[in-house]
C-alpha positions as CSV (number, residue, x, y, z in Angstrom):
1,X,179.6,119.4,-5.7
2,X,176.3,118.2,-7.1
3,X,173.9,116.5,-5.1
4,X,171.4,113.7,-6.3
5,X,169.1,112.1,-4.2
6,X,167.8,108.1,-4.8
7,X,165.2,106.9,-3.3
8,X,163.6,103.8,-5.5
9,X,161.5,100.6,-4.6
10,X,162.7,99.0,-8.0
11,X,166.5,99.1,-7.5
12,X,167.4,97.8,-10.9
13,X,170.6,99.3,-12.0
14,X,170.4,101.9,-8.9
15,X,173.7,101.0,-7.7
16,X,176.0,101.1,-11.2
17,X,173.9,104.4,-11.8
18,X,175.2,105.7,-8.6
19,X,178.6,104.8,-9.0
20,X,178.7,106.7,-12.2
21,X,176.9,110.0,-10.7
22,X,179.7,109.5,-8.3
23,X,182.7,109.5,-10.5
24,X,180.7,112.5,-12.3
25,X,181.2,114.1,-8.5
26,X,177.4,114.0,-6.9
27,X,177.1,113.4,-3.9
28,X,174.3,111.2,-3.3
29,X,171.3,111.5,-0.7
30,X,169.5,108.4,0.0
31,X,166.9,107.1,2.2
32,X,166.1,103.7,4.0
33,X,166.0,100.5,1.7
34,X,167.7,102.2,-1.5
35,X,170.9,103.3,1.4
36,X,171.7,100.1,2.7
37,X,171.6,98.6,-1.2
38,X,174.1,101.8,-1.8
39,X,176.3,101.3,1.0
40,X,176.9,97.7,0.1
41,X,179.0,99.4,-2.9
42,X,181.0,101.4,-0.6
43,X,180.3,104.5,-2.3
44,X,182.2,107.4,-1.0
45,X,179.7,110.5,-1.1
46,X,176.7,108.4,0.2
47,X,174.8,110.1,2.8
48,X,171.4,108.9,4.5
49,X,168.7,111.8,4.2
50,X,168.7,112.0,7.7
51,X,172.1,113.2,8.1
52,X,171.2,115.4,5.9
53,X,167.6,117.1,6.8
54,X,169.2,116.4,10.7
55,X,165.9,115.1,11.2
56,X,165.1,111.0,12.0
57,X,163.2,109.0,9.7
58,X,160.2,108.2,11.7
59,X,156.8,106.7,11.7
60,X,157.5,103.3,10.8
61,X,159.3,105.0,7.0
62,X,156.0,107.3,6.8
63,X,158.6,110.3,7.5
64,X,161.3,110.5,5.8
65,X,161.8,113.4,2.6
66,X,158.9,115.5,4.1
67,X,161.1,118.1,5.0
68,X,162.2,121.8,4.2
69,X,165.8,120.5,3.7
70,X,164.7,118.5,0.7
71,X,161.7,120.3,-0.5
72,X,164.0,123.5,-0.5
73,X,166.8,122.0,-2.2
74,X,164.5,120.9,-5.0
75,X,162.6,123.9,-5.6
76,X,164.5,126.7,-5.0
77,X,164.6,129.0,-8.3
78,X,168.7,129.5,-8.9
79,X,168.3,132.2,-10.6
80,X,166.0,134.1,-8.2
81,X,167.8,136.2,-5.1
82,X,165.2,136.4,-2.7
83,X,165.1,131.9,-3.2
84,X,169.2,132.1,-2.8
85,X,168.8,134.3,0.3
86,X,166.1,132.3,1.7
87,X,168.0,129.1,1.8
88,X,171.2,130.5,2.5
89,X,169.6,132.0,5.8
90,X,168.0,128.0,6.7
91,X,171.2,126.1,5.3
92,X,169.1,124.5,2.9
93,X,171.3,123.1,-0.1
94,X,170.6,123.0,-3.7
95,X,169.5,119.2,-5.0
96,X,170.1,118.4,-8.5
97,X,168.8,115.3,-9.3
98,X,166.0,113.3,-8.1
99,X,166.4,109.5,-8.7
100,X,162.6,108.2,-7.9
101,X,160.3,105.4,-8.9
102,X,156.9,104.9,-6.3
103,X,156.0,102.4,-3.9
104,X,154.8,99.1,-6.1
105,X,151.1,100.0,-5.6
106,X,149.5,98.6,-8.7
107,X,151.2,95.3,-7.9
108,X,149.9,95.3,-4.4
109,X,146.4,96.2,-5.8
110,X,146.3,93.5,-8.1
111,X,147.5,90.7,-5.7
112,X,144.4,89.1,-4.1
113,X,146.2,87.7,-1.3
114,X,146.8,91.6,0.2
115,X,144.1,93.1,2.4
116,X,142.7,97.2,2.5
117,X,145.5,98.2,4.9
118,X,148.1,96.2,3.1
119,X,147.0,98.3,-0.2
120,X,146.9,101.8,1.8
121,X,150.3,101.3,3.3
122,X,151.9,101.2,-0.3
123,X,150.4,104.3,-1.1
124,X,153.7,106.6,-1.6
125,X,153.2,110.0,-0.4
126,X,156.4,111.2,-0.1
127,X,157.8,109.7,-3.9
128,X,154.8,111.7,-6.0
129,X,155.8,114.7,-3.9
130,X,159.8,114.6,-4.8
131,X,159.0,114.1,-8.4
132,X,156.2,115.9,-9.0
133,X,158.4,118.7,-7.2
134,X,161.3,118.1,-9.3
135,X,160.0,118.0,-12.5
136,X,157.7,121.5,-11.6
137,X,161.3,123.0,-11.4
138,X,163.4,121.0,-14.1
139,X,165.2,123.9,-15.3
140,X,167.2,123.3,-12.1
141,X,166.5,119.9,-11.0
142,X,165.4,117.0,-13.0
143,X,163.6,114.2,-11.9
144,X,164.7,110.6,-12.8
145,X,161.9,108.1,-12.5
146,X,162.9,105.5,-15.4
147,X,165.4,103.3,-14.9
148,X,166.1,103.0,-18.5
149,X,167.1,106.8,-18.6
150,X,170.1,106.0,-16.0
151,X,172.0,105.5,-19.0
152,X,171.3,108.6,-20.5
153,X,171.2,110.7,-17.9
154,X,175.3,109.4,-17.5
155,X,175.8,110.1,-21.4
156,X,174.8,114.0,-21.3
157,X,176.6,114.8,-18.3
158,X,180.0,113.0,-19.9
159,X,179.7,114.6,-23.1
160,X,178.1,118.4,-22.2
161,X,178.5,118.8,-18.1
162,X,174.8,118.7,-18.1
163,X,171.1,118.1,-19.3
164,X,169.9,119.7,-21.7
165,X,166.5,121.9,-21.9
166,X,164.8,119.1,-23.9
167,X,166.0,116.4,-22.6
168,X,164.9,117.7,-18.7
169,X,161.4,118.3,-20.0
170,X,160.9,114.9,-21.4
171,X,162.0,113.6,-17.9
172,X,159.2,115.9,-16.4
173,X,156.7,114.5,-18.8
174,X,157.2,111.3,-17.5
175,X,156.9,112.1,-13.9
176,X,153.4,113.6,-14.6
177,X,152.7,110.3,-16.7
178,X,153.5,108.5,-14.2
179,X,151.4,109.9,-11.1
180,X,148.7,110.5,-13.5
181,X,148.2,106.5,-13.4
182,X,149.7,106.1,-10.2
183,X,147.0,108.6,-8.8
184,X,143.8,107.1,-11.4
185,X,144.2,103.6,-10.0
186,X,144.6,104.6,-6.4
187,X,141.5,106.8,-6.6
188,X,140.2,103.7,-8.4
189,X,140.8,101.7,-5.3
190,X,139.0,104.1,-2.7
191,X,136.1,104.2,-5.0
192,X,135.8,100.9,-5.2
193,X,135.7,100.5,-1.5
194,X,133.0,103.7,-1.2
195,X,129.5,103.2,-0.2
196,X,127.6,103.4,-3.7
197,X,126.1,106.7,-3.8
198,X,124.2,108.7,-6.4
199,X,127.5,110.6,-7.7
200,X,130.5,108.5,-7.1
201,X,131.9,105.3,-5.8
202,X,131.4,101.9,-7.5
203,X,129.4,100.7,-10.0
204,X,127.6,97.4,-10.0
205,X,130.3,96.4,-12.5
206,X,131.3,97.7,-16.0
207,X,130.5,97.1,-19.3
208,X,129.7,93.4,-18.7
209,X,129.1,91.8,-15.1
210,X,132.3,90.3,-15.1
211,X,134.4,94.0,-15.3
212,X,135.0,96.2,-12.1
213,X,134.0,99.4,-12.6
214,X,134.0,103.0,-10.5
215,X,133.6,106.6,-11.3
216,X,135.2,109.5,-10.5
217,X,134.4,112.9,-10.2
218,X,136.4,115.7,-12.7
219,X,136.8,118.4,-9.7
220,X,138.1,120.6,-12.6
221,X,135.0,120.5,-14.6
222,X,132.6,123.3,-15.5
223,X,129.3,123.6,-16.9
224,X,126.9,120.8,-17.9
225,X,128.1,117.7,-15.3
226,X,127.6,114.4,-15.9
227,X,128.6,112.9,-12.9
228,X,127.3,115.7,-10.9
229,X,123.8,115.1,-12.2
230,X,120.9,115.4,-9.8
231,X,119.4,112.2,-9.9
232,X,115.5,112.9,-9.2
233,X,114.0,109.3,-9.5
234,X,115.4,105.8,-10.1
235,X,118.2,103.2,-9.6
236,X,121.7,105.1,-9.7
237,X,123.4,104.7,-13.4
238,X,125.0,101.7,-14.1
239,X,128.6,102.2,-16.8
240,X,126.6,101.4,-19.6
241,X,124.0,104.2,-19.0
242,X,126.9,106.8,-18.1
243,X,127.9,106.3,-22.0
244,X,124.8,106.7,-23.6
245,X,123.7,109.4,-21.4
246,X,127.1,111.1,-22.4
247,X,126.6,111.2,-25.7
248,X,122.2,112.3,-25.4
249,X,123.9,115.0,-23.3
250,X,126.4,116.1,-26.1
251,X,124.3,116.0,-28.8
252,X,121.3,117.8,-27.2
253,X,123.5,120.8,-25.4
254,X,124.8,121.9,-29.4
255,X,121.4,122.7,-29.8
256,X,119.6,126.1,-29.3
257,X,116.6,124.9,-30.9
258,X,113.8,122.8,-28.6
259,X,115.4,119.8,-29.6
260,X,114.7,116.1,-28.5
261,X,117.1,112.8,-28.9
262,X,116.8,109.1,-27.8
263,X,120.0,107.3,-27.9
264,X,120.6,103.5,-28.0
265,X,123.7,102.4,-27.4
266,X,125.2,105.5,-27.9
267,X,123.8,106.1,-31.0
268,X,120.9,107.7,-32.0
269,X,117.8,106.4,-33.4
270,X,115.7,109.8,-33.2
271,X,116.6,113.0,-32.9
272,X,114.3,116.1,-34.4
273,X,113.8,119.8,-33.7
274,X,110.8,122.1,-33.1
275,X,109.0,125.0,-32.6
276,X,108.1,123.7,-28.8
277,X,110.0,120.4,-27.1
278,X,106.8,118.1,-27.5
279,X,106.7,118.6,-30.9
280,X,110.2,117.7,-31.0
281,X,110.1,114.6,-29.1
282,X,106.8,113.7,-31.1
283,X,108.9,113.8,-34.2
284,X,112.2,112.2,-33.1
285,X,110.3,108.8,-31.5
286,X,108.0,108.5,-34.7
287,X,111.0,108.7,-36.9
288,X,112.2,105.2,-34.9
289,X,109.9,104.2,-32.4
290,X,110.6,101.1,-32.5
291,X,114.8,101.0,-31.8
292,X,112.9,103.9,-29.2
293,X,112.4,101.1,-26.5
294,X,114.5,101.2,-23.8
295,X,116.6,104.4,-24.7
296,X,118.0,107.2,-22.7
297,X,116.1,110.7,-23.9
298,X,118.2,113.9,-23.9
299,X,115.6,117.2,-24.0
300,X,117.2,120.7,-23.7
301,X,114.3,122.4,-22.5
302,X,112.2,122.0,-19.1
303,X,110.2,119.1,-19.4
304,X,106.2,119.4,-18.7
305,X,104.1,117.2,-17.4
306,X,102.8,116.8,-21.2
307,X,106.1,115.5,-22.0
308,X,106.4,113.5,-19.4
309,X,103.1,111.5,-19.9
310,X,104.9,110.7,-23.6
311,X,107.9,109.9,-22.2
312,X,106.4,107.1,-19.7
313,X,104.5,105.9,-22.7
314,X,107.0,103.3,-23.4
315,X,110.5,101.8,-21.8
316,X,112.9,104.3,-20.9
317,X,116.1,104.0,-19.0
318,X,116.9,107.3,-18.8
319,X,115.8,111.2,-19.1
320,X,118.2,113.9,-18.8
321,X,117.3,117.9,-18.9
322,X,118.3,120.7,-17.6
323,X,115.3,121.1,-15.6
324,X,112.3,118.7,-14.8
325,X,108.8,120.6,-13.2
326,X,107.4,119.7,-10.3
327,X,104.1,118.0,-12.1
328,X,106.5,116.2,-14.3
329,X,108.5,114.4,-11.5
330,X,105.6,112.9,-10.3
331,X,104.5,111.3,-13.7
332,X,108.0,109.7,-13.5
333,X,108.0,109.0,-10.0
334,X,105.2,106.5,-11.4
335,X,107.8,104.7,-12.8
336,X,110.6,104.0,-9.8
337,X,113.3,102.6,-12.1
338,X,113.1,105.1,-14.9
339,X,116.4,107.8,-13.9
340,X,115.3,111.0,-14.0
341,X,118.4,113.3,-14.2
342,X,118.6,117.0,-13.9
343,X,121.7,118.8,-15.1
344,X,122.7,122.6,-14.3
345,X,124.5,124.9,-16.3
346,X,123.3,122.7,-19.4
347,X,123.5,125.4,-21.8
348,X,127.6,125.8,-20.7
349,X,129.3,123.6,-23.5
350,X,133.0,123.9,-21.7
351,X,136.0,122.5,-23.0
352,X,137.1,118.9,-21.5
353,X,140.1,116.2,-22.5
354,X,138.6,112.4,-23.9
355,X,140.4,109.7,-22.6
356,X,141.3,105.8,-23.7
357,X,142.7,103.6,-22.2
358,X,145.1,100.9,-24.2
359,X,147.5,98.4,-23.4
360,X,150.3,100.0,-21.6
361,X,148.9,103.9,-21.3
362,X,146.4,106.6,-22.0
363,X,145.5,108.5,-25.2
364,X,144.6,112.0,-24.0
365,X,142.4,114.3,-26.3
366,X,140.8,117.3,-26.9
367,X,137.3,116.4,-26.5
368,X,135.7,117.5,-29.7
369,X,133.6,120.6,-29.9
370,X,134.2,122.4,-33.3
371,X,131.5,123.2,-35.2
372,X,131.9,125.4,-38.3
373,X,130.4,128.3,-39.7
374,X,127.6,126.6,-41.0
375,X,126.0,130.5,-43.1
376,X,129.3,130.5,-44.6
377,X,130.7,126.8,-45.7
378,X,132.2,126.6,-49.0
379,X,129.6,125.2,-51.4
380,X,131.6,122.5,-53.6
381,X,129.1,122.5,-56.4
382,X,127.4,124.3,-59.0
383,X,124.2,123.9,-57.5
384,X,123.6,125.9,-53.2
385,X,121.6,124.4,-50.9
386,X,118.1,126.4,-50.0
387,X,117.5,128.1,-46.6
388,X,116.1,125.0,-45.4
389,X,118.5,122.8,-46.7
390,X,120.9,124.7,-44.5
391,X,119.1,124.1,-41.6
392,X,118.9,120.4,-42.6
393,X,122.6,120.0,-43.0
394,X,123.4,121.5,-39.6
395,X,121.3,119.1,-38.1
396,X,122.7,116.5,-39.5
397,X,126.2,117.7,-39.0
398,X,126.0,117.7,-35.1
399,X,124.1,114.6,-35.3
400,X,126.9,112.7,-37.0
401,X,129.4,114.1,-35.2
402,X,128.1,111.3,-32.3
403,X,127.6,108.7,-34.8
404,X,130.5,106.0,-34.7
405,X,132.8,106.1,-38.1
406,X,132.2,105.5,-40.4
407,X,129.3,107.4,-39.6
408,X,126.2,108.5,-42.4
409,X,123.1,110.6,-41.0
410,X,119.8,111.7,-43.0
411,X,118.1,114.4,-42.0
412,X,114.5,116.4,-43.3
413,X,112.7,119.1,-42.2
414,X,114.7,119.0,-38.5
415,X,113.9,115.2,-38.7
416,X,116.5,112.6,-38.4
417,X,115.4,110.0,-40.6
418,X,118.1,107.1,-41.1
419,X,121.7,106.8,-39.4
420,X,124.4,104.6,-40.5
421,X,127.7,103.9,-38.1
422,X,130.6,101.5,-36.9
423,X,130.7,100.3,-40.7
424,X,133.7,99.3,-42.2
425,X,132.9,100.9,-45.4
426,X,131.4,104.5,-46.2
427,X,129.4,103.0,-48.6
428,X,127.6,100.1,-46.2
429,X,127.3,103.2,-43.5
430,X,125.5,105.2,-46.3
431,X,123.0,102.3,-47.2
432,X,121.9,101.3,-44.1
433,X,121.5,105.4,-43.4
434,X,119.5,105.1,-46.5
435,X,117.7,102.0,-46.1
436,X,116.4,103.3,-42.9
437,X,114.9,107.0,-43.8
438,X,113.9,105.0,-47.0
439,X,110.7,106.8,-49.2
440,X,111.8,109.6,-47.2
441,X,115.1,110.6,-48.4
442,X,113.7,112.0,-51.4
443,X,114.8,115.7,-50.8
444,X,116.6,115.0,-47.8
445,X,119.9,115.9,-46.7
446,X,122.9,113.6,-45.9
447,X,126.0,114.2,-43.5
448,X,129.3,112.0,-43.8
449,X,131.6,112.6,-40.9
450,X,134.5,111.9,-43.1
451,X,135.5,112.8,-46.9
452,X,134.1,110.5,-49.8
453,X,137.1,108.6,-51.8
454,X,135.1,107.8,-54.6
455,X,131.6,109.3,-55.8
456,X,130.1,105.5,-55.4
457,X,128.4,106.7,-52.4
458,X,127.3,109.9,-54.1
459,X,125.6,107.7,-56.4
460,X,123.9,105.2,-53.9
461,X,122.8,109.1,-52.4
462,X,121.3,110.0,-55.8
463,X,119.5,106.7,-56.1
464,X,117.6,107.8,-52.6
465,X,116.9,111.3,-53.5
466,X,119.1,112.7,-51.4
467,X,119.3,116.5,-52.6
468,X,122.2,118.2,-50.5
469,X,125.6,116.5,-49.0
470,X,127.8,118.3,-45.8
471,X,130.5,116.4,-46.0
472,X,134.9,117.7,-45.0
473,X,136.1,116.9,-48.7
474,X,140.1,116.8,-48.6
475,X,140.0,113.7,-50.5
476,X,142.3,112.8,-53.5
477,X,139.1,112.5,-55.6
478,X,137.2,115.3,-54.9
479,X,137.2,116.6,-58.2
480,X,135.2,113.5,-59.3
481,X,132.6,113.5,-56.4
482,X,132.0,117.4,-57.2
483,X,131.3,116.0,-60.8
484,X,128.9,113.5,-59.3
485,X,127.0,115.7,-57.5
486,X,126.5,118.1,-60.2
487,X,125.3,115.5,-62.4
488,X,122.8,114.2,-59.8
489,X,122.0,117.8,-58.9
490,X,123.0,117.5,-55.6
491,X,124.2,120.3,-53.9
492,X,127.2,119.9,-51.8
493,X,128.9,122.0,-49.1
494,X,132.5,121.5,-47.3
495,X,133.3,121.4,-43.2
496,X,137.1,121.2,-44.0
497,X,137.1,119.4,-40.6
498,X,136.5,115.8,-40.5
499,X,134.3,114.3,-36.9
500,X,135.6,111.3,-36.6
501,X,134.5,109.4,-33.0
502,X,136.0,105.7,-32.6
């Protein structure tokens, strides 16, 4: 006989589905509130788990599937002696199903009316356990935590005496969907209640005064840390600065070069290498000093106390690099709100998951690190682009790879001149880009982050001067923006991977 065990705070449909596991032959486990629903049915194999562990529920419900009898019957391999001699030896018996939906946290959360301890009691412990147990072993037991599966479940076992390989996996995927969010919003919860601290706990609100907001540490990531930043000077980050410091910190870690950004709003207004990091930051805040004000500067090298008397020149919000001397602390420690933030291992460009949140789940990513072979991209026109050109276009590769789509960025001599981003048309994104390096783009170098579908921007680039394009290609008309670019003697050179960022 098979044995499923229910164990649900919504009970809808619980009962019908247990009278059909029933007449399929299970015999059904079942624990406080979900029993007495059952027994009302008069179901025939309906056990309480504590007749079956032969241990009491206890602690006011706190105890009640925290037990080797159900852990074992879970998990225990089939197919593995030394697992079949183990529980034969502690009369522990196989489970095959586990029927499981969580305490009704995120409604408790939400209702103003329930206080802290209200909100920790419906914290399930015992649920995210089962499942999470379950679906790690859904060859031989799968997990159940949809209500609109019930049905299914019934139909496989009717027609083929079981579930199949696929279909047990997709219920697994929804278990660790499930206390993925549960988990998020109840970590959500104790940060919001934490003392605010440099590294975690909650925010003074989110992206406007009126939004909640928290973070949360990654205990899984490596290298450069944004969170676990050493904050040497200033207010602790609000949400707003933890995004534009994200992407400073991104752009300036894929370079080896000294290299210098200041980001506004996520986007950057100057960004320039050199042969030392002053000269850098000298020539990414001429290039914009103006949008400059009130930006957060990313440096990848130590920053002097030369750099640092620049730096306090003008409104800052925030400085980020992997080291900050001793003489340069105190120049900022001049300025008490500026955040001064130190970040180790900033060289270690590790890989991470983007998330986003939208109505009714997550979209989960690779966070995007690819950068091509920049020596070695296929040139798409009759004309190369020079050493320097090279150089140019690299720069202004990584640089658009942070600027939002549709996203356009000019670069020159390490310089980036003009950026254009968030447009709804390549063509607007390319004139603003433009419009801003102005007299300047004549012989500079132009990235798109996506593929051209006509050559009308090629020809807005031409106007400019613009003398070499890095660009994916991949677009139905390529043929016809090569044939542009040739006849505006524009070189042109292929990624073959577009960088979009929404």
């Amino acid at each position: 006989m098979k044995t499923a065990l229910l164990s649900v705070s919504d009970k809808t449909g619980i009962a019908i589905f247990a009278q059909k596991l029933e007449k399929l032959g299970f015999r059904i486990i079942s624990t406080g509130g979900t029993f007495r629903t059952l027994k009302k049915h008069h179901l025939k194999n309906l056990i309480e788990v504590s007749d079956f562990t032969k241990f009491p529920e206890g602690l006011d419900g706190r105890i009640k599937t925290l037990t080797p009898q159900v852990f074992g019957g879970i998990l225990n391999l089939r197919n593995e002696n030394s697992h079949q001699e183990f529980c034969q030896t502690n009369q522990i018996e196989n489970i095959d199903l586990v029927v499981v939906n969580l305490y009704p946290f995120k409604e408790t959360y939400e209702n103003i009316d329930k206080n802290f301890e209200d909100k920790v009691e419906n914290i399930d412990i015992g649920g995210p356990s089962m499942i999470r147990a379950a679906a790690k072993n859904y060859e031989f037991c799968a997990p159940i935590v949809d209500p609109t599966d019930y049905n299914h479940v019934v139909e496989q076992y009717e027609k083929e005496g079981d579930l199949n390989l696929e279909f047990r996996k997709e219920l697994a995927t929804k278990v660790f969907e499930m206390t993925a969010n549960y988990d998020l919003l109840i970590a959500k919860f104790w940060a919001e209640n934490t003392k605010i601290s440099e590294e975690k706990g909650a925010l003074r609100y989110g992206e406007n005064p009126h939004q909640k907001a928290v973070t949360l540490r990654d205990p899984f990531a490596k290298g450069a840390n944004l969170i676990g930043a050493k904050v040497l000077n200033g207010k602790p980050l609000s949400f707003n600065n933890f995004g534009d410091a994200n992407g400073a910190l991104e752009l300036a870690m894929s370079f080896k070069e000294p290299f210098a950004a200041i980001i506004k709003h996520a986007t950057p207004c100057g960004a320039a290498i050199g042969e030392t990091v002053e000269e850098a930051f000298d020539k990414a805040y001429k290039a914009d000093s103006i949008s400059a004000f009130g930006g957060v500067i990313a440096i990848n090298r130590e920053i002097t106390e030369e750099l640092a008397r620049k730096i306090v020149s003008f409104f800052n919000e925030i400085v980020l690099a992997p080291k900050i001397s001793d003489e340069a602390l105190k120049v900022f420690q001049e300025k008490p709100n500026l955040r001064v933030l130190e970040i180790s291992n900033f060289d270690q460009v590790t890989p991470d998951i983007s998330l986003k949140h939208v109505r009714g789940g997550i979209l989960v990513q690779d966070l995007d690190l690819f950068l091509p072979d920049f020596q070695n991209l296929e040139t798409a026109t009759k004309q190369e682009p020079t050493q320097q050109e090279r150089l140019d276009l690299e720069i202004a590769w990584k640089i658009v790879k942070i600027v939002k789509s549709n996203a356009i960025a000019v670069v020159k001599n390490g310089i980036m001149l003009g950026k254009g981003g968030g447009q709804t048309s390549r063509v607007d994104a390319m004139e603003i880009a433009l419009s801003h390096a102005g007299e300047q783009s004549k012989g500079a170098v132009l990235a798109s982050d996506a593929f051209f579908p006509f050559p009308d921007a090629i020809e807005k680039a031409g106007e400019y001067g613009i003398s070499s394009i890095i660009q994916p290609g991949g677009a139905k008309n390529d043929s016809l923006v090569f044939e542009k670019s040739d006849s505006l003697n524009i070189s042109m050179v292929l990624t073959k991977t577009r960088a979009f960022l929404h």
